[in-house]
N, CA and C of each residue as an Amber inpcrd file, in Angstrom:
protein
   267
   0.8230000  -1.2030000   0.0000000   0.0000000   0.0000000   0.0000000
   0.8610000   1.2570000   0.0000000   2.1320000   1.2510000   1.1490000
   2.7100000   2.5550000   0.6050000   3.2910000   2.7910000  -0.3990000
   3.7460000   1.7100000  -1.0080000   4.8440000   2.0070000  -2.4210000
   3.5380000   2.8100000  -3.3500000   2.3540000   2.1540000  -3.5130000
   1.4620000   2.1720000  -4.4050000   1.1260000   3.7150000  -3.5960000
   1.2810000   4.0130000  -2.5500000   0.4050000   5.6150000  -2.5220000
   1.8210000   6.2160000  -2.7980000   3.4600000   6.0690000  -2.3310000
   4.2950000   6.6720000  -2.8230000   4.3460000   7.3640000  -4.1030000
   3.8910000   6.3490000  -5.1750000   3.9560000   6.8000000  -6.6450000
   3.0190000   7.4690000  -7.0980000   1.9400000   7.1000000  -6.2840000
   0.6610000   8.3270000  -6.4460000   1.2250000   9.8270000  -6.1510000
   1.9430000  10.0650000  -4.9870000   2.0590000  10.9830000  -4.6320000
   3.0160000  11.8100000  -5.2840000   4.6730000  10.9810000  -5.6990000
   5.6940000  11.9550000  -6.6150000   4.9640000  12.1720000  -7.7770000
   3.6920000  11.3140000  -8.4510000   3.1490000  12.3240000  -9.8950000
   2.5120000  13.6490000  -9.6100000   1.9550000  13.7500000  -8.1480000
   1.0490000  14.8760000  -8.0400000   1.9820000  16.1900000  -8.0150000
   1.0590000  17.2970000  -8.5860000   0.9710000  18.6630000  -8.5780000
   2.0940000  19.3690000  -7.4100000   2.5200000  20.3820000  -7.5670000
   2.9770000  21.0800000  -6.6000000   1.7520000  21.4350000  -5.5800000
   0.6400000  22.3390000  -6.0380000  -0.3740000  22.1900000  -5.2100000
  -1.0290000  20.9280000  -4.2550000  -0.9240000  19.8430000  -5.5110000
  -1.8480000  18.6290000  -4.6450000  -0.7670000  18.4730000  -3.4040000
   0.9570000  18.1990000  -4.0390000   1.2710000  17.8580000  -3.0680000
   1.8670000  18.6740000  -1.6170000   1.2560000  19.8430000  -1.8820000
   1.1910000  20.8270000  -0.5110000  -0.3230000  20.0890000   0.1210000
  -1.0900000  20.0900000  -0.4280000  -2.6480000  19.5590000   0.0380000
  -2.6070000  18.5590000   0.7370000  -1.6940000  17.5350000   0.0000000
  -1.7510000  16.0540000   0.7190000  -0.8500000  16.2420000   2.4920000
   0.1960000  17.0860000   1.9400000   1.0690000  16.9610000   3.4000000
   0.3570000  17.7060000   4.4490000  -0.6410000  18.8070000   3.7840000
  -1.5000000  19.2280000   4.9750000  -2.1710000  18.3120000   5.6630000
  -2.8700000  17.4550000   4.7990000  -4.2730000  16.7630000   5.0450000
  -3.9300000  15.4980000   5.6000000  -2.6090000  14.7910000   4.9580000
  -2.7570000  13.0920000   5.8280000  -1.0110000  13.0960000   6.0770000
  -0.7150000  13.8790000   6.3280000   1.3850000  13.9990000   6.8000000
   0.9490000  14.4470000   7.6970000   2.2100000  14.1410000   8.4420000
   2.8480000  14.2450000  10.2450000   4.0650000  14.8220000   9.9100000
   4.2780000  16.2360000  10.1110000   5.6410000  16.6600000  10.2820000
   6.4410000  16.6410000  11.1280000   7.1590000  15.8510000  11.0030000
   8.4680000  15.1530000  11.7470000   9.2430000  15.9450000  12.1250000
   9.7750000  16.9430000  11.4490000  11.1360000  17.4980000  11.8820000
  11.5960000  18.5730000  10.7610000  12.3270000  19.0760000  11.5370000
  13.0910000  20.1160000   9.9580000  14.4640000  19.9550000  10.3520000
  15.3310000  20.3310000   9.1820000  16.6310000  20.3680000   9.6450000
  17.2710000  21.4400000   8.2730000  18.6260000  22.2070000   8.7650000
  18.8250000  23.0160000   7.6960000  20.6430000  22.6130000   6.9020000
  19.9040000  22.6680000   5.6060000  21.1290000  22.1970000   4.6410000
  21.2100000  23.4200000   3.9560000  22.7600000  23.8470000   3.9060000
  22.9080000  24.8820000   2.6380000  22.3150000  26.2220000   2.8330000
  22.0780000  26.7960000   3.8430000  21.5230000  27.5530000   4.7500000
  19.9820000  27.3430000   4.1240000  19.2470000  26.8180000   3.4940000
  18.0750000  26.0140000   3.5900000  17.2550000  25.4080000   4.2340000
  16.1350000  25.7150000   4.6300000  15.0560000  24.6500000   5.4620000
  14.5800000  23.5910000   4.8080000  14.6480000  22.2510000   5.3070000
  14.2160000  21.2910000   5.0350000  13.3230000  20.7020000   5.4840000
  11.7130000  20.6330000   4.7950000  10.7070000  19.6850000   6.2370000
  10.9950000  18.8150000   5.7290000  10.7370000  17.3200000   6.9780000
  10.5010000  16.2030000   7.0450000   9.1560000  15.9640000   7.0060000
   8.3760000  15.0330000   6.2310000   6.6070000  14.6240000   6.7350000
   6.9610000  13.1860000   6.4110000   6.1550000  12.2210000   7.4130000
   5.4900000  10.9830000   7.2700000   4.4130000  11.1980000   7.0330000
   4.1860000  10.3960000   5.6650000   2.7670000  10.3990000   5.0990000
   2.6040000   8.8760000   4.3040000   1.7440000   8.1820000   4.9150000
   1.2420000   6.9470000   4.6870000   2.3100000   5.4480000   4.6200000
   3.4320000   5.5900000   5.7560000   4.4260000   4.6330000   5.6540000
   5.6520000   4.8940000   5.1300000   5.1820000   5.9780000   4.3920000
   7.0240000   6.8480000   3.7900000   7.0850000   8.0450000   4.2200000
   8.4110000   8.2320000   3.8940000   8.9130000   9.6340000   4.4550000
   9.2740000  10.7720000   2.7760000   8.7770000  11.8430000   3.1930000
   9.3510000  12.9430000   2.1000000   9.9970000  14.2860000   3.0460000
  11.2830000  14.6500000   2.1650000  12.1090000  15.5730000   2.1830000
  11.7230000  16.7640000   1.2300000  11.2900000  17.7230000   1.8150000
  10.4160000  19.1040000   0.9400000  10.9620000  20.3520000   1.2290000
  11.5610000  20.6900000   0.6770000  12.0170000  22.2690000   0.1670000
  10.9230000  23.4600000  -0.1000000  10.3690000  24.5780000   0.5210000
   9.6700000  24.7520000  -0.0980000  10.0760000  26.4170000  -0.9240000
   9.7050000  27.2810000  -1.6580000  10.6770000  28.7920000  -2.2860000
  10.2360000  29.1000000  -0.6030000  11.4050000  30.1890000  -0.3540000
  11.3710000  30.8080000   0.1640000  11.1100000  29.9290000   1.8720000
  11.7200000  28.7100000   1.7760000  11.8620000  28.4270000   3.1660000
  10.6470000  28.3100000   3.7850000   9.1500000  28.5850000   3.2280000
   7.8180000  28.5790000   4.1830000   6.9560000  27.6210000   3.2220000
   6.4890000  26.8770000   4.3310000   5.7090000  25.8700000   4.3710000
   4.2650000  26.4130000   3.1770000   3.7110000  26.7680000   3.3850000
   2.7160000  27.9040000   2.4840000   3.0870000  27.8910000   1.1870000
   4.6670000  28.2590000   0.5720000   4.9120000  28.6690000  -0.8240000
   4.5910000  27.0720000  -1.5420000   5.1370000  27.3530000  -2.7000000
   5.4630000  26.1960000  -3.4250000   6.3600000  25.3160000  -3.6750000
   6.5770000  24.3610000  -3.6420000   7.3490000  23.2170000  -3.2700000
   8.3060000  23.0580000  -4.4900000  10.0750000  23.6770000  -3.7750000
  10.9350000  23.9350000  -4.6310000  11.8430000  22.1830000  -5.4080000
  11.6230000  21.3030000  -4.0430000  12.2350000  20.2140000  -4.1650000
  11.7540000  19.4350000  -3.4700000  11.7050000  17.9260000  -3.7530000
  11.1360000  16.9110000  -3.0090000  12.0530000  15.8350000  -3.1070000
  11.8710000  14.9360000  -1.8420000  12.7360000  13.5970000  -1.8930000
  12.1930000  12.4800000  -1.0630000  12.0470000  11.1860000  -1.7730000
  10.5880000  10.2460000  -0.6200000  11.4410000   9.2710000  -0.3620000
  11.6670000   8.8610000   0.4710000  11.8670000   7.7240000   1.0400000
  11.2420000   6.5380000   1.6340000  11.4650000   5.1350000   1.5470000
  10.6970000   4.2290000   1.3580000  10.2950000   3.6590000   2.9860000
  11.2660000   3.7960000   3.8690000  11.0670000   3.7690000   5.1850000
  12.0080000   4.6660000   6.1460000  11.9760000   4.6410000   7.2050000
  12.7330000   5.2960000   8.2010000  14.3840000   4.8800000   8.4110000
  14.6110000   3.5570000   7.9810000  16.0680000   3.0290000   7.9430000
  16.9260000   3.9860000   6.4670000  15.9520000   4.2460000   5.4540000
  16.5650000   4.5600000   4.2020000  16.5080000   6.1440000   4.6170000
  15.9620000   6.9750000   5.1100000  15.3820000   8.1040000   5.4420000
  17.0430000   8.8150000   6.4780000  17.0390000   7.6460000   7.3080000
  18.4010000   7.4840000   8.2180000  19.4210000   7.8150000   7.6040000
  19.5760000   6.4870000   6.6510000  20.8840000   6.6660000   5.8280000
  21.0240000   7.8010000   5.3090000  20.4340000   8.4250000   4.6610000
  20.8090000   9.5580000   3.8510000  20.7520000  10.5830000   4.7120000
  20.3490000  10.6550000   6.0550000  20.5870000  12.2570000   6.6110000
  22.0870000  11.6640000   7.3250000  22.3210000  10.5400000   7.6260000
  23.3190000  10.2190000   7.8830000  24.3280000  10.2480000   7.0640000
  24.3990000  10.6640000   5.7550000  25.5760000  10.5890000   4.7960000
  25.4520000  11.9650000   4.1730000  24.5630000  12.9680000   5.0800000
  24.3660000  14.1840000   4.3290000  25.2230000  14.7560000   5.8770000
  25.3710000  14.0720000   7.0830000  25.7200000  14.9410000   8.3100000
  27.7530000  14.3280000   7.9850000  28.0010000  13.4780000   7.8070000
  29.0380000  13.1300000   7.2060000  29.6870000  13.7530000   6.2220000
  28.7980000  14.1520000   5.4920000  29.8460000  15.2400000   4.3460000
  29.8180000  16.4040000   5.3070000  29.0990000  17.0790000   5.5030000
  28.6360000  18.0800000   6.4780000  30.1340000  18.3060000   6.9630000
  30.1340000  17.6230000   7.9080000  30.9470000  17.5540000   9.1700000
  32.6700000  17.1970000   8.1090000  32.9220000  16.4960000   7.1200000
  34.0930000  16.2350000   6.5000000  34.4260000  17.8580000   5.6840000
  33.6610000  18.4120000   5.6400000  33.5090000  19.4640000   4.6890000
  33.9550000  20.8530000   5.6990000  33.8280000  20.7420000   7.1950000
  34.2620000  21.4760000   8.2250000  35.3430000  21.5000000   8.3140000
  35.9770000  20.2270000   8.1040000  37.6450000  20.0840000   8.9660000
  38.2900000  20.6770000   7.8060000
């Protein structure tokens, strides 16, 4: 069921998919890349990574990234805090 609503969801609209994260997402968290805001939402068993212009939830959705569960969701903020941090020293 989530893969099948996953793919529903990366075809939709910039609008729909502000609509959907209102209506059935749980925002998890934010975190900031690139002096960028990043939300986190769980929505229906997966996770998406959403950019939106101008940093507010409201605008339109500059970038998106879904992930299939919370282990894969891991990895990649985990290999995004790793460059991060290699990119300091």
């Amino acid at each position: 069921m989530a893969m099948w609503f996953k793919k529903l969801f990366n075809g939709l609209s910039e609008r729909k998919v502000i609509q959907m994260m209102r209506e059935r997402g749980s925002l998890v968290g934010s975190r900031e890349h690139a002096g960028r805001k990043i939300y986190i939402y769980m929505i229906k068993g997966f996770f998406a990574q959403v950019m939106f212009r101008q940093d507010d939830p409201v605008e339109a959705v500059e970038y998106i990234q879904t992930f299939e569960d919370i282990n894969q969701l891991n990895s990649h903020l985990e290999q995004e805090f790793k460059s991060a941090f290699l990119a300091t020293r």
